[in-house]
C-alpha positions in Angstrom: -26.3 205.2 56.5 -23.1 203.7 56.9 -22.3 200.7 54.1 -20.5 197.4 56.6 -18.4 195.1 54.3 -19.1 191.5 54.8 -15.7 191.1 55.8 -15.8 193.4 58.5 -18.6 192.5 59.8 -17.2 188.5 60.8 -13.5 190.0 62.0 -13.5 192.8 64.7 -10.2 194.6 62.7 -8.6 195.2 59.8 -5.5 193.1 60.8 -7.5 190.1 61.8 -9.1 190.5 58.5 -5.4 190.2 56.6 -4.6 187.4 58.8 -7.8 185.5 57.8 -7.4 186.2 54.4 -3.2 184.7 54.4 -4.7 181.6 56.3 -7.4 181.0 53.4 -4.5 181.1 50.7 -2.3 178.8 52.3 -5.1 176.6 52.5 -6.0 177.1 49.2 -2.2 176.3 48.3 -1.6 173.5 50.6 1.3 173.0 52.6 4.6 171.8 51.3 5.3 168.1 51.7 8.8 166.9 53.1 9.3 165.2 49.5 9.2 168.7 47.9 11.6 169.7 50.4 13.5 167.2 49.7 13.5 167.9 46.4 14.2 171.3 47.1 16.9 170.8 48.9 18.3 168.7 46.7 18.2 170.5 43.7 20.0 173.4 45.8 22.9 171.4 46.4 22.3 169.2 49.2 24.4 166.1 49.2 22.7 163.1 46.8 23.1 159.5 47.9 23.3 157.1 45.4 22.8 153.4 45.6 25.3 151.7 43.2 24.7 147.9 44.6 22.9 146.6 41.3 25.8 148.5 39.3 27.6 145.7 36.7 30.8 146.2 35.1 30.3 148.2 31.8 26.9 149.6 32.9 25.4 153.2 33.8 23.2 153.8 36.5 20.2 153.6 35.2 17.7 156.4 36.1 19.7 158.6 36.2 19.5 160.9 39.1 20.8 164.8 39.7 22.6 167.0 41.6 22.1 170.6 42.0 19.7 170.1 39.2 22.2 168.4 36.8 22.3 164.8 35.8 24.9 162.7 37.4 26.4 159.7 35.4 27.7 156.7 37.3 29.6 153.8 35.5 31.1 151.3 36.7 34.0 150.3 33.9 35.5 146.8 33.1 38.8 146.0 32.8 39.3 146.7 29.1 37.3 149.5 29.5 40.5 150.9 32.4 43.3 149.9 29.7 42.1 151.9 27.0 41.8 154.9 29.5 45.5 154.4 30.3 46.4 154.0 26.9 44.1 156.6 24.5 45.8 159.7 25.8 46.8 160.8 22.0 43.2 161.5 20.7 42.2 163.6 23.9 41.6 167.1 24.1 42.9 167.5 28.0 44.1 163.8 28.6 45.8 165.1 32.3 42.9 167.2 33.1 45.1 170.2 33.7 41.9 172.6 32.2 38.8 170.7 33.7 37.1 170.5 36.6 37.5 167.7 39.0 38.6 167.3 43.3 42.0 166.5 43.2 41.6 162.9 43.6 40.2 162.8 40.6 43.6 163.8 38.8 44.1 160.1 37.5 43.7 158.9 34.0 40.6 157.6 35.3 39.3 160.8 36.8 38.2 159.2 39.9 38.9 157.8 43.5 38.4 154.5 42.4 39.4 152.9 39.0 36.1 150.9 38.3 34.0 153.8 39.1 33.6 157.1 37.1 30.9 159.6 38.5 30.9 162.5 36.0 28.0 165.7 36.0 26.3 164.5 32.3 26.5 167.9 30.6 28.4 168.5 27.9 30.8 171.4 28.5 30.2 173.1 25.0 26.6 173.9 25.3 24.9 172.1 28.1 23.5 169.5 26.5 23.0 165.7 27.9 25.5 163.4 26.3 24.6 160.1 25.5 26.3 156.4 27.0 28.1 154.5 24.0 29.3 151.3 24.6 31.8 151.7 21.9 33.0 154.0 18.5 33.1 157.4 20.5 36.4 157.4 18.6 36.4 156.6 14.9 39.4 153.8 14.9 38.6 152.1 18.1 35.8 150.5 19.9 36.6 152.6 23.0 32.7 153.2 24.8 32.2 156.7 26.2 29.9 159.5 26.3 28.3 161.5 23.0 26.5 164.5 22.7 24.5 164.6 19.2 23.9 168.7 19.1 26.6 169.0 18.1 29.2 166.1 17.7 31.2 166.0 20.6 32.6 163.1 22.4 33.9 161.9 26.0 35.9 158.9 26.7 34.5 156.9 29.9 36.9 159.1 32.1 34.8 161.8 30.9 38.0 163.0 28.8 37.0 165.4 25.8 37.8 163.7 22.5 40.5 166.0 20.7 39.1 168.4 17.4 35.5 168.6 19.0 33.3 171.6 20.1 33.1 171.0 24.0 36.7 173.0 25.6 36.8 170.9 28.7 36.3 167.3 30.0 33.0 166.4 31.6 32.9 167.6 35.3 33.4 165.6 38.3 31.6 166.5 41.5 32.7 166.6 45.0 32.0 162.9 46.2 32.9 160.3 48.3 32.2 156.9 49.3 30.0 156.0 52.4 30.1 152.4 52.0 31.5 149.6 49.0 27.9 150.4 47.8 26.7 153.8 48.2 28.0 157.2 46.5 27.6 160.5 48.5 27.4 163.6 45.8 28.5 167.1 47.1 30.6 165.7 49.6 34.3 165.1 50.1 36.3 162.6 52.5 37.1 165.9 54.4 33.5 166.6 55.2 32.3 164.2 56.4 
């Protein structure tokens, strides 16, 4: 006679047999946790919140977290650290940001809605590489702190301001942000949104 699968033999059709099969794998799989959503979503340009209350003057937020899959640097930049961004135009590539990427608050010598603060997307616009924090000697003659990517040698003042001669064509890129509070950042979104 007739050969019955095993299969066939537990589910009355051939549809409820696909269906059983599905459900198995999923439960093989799992289900996806609201973290990896999260994540997810993150990752796929949903606004980041970023905690900047345990930010000191002349430090980076340390980790470092990402937006839209890209590493986000925070500083939070002294006094002396705002003079010599008013005053080191000369050895910049783009000192008025006229060829970079930036909201229009951001058009400032300081590249940013507030002085003491810089938020800047940490790739380096020649390749896409991570530059590094320096507290100081981005620029050979002055102790001026920044940011410097070792591929290949180019550097960033700490308004994110491409040094002048280097490989990277732009200034570092500032995202769409705004404040929620004195001590929280919001990533991907402007005053207008919200």
């Amino acid at each position: 006679g007739r050969r019955t699968s095993l299969l066939s033999m537990f589910t009355p059709c051939p549809r409820e047999a696909t269906i059983h099969v599905t459900l198995q794998r999923r439960k093989r799989r799992g289900t996806v946790s609201p973290v990896k959503k999260l994540a997810k979503a993150k990752a796929l340009g949903a606004p980041v919140r970023i905690d900047i209350s345990k930010l000191r003057p002349g430090e980076i937020l340390s980790p470092i977290l990402s937006y839209r899959g890209q590493p986000v640097f925070v500083i939070y930049r002294d006094q002396e650290a705002l003079t010599l961004l008013e005053n080191g135009a000369g050895r910049l590539a783009d000192p008025n940001s006229e060829s970079s990427e930036q909201p229009e608050f951001a058009l400032n010598p300081y590249r940013s809605s507030r002085p003491e603060i810089g938020v800047f997307l940490g790739i380096c616009t020649h390749l896409g590489c991570s530059p590094k924090h320096q507290v100081a000697n981005i620029f050979a003659d002055s102790e001026q702190g920044g940011f410097f990517c070792p591929c290949h040698g180019s550097g960033f003042d700490l308004a994110g301001r491409v040094a002048a001669g280097v490989p990277a064509p732009t200034n570092l890129i500032v995202p769409p942000y705004r404040f929620s509070s004195d001590t929280e950042i919001i990533v991907g979104e402007l005053e207008a949104d919200a």
